[in-house]
C-alpha positions in Angstrom: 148.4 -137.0 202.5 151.1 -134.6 202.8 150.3 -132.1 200.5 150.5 -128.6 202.8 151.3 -125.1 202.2 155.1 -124.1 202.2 157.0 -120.8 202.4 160.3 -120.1 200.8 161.7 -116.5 200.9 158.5 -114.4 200.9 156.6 -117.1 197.9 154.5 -119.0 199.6 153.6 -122.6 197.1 151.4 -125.8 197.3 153.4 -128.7 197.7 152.7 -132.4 196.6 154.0 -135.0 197.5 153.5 -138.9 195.7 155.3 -141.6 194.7 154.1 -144.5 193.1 151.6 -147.5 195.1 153.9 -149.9 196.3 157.2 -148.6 194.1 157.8 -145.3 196.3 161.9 -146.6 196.2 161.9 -146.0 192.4 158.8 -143.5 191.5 158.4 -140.6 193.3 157.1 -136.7 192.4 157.1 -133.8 193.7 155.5 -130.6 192.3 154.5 -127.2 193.3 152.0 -124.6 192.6 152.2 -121.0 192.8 148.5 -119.8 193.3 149.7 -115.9 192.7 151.5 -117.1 189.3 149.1 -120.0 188.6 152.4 -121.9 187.4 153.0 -125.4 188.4 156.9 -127.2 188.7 157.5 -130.3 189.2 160.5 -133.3 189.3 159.8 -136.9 188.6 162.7 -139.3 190.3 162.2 -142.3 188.2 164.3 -145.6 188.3 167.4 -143.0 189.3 166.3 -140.7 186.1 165.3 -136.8 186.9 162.2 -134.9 185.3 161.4 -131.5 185.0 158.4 -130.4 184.2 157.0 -126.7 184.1 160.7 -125.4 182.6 161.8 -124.4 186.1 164.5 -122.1 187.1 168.0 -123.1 188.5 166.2 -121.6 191.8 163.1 -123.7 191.3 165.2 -126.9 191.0 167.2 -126.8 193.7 164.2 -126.0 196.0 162.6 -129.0 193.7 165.6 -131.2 194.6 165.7 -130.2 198.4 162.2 -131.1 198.7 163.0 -134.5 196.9 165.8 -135.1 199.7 163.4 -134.0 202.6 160.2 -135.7 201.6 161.6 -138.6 201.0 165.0 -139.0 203.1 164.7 -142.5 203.9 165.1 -143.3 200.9 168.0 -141.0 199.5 169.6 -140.9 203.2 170.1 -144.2 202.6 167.4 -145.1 205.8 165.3 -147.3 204.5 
């Protein structure tokens, strides 16, 4: 599980991490939860197809998309 608590500028969110059993190289998720604004954001990399869910900012996808990268670099570092 690798769900933890991260900080970013002075926010502080819940981050999950998942991908699909057995299909992480072409499902994977990642989503965050503000517990001071209640408000969940999230990014679906599916079959090389992006989703946004929770009608993040510009801000809140690039952190969205760094996360992506970093959770997951073996994959989109091309390490796998």
């Amino acid at each position: 599980n690798k769900n933890r608590m991260i900080r970013v500028s002075r926010e502080q969110f819940v981050l999950i991490v998942s991908c699909k059993p057995h299909m992480c190289d072409s499902s994977q998720i990642i989503a965050i939860y503000d517990p001071v604004k209640k408000h969940v954001y999230s990014i679906l990399a599916l079959d090389g197809k992006f989703y946004w869910f929770g009608k993040p900012s510009d801000n809140i996808k690039d952190l969205l998309n760094i996360l992506l990268v970093e959770e997951f670099k073996a994959l989109y570092r091309g390490q796998s």
